[in-house]
Every structure is written in C-alpha cells, then in structure tokens.
C-alpha positions in Angstrom: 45.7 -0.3 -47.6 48.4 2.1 -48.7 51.9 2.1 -49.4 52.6 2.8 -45.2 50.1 0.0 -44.4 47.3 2.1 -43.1 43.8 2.2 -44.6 42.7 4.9 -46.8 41.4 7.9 -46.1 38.1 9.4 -47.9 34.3 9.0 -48.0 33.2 5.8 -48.4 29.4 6.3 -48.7 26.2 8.4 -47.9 25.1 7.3 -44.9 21.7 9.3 -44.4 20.1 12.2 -45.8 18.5 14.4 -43.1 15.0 15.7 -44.1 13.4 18.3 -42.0 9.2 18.7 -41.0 7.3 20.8 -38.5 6.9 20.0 -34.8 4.0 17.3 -34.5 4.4 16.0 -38.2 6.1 12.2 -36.9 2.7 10.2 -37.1 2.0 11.9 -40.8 5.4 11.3 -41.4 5.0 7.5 -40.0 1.7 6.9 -42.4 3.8 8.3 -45.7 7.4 6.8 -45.2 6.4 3.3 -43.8 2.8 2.7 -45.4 2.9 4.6 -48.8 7.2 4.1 -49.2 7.4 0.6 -47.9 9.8 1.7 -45.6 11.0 0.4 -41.5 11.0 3.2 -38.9 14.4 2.5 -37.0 14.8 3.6 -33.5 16.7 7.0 -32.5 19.2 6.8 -29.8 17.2 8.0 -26.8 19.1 11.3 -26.7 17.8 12.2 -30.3 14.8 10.4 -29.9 14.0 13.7 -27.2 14.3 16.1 -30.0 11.2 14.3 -31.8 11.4 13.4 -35.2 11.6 9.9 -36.7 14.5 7.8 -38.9 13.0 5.4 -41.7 15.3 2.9 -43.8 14.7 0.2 -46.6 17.4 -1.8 -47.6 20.8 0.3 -46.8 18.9 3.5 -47.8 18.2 5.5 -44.5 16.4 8.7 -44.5 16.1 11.1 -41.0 13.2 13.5 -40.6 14.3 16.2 -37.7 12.0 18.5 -36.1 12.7 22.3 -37.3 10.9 24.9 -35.2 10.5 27.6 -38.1 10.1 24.7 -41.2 10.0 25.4 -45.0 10.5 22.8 -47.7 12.9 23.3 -50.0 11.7 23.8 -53.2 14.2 22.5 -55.4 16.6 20.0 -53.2 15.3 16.2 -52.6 17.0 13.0 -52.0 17.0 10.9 -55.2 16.2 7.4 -54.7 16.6 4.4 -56.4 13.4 1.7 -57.0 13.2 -1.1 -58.6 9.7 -1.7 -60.4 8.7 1.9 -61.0 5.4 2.0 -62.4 4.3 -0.5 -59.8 5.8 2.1 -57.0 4.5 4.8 -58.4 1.1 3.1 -58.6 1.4 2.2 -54.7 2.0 5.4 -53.4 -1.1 6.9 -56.0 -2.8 4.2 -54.0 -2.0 6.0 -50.6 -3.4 9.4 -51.9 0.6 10.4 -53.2 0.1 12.7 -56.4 3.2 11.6 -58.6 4.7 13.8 -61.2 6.6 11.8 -64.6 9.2 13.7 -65.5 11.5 12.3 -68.5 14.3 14.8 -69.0 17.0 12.2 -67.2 18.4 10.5 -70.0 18.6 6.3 -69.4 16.2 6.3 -66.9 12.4 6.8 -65.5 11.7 9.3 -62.6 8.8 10.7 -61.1 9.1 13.1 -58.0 6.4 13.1 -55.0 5.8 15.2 -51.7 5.7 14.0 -48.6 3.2 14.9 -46.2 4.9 18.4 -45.2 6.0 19.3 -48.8 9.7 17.8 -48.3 10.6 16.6 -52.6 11.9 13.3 -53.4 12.6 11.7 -56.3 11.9 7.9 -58.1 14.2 6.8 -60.3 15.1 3.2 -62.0 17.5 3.1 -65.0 16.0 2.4 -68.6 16.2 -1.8 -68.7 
C-alpha cells in the first residue's frame, strides 16, 4: 500500500507471450507445445477460440499461438524460457524430431534455442548450478 492507502500502481508480471503461426498450424502446434514441450493446452474463451489458434501453459508460464493471415517468423525475437534439467529437455524434444542448437555466449547459464513447427524461435535456459 502507499502512503494514501491505495495499492501500487505498475506491472507486476508477464502474463503471456503471444506467438503467431499460419492458418491450419493448431494440431502441429498441439503435437510440438504439448508432446515435445511437456506443456497443457488451456482453453480459449469461446470468442477467441473463433479466431483459431491455441494457448499452452506449464507451471505459471503461458504461451498463445494466434492465427496471422500473411505469417512470417521472426528471425531474431523468441520467448526465453526457463527449465530445469536441461540436458534431459533438450534430449526430449531431440526425441520428438526438435533439432536443438547449444549456444554458450550467456554467461552463468546453459541455453539452447529450437523452432517450432512453423519456425517461431524459442529459447532454453537453466542457470549454471
């Protein structure tokens, strides 16, 4: 609370990051993010849900995938997420078909970046024990 007893005003957190894929991508989409990535499909509300796409969360991470009619990844901007255990998450998504790329230029920590199925970037990363 502040000094005139109402509560602070700011961000708190990142709620979601919004990822984009072309129309028709949700069940390739479904396969990566809940098979390879361990991760939940959560339901849309049903006035999103019309605009296709799919949401995904694990833990208090939540990632959105919305349709885009004239879709391009981005080449350089990704969501950078957090693992626990990375070489045995990096092996499990190699086990799904993922090809993942070790990159070691982050001081304190291990990272590796992967595609999913429609090219969007992400990256793995656990600190140094």
């Amino acid at each position: 609370m502040t000094a005139s007893g109402s509560a602070p005003v700011g961000l708190a957190a990142v709620d979601h990051v919004q990822l984009a894929a072309p129309p028709g991508a949700e069940d390739a989409l479904r396969t990566y993010y809940v098979d390879a990535l361990g991760m939940t499909e959560i339901p849309k509300p049903p006035v999103l849900a019309a605009r296709g796409g799919c949401w995904f969360a694990a833990g208090p991470v939540q990632l959105h995938l919305g349709i885009e009619e004239d879709f391009h990844p981005a080449k350089k901007a990704h969501p950078g997420l957090r693992v626990t255990g990375i070489e045995a998450y990096a092996a499990r998504l190699e086990s799904h078909g993922v090809t993942v790329t070790w990159d070691g230029d982050l001081p304190g920590h291990r990272r590796f970046y992967a595609h999913d199925p429609v090219g969007n970037r992400l990256e793995f990363l656990e600190p140094d024990a």
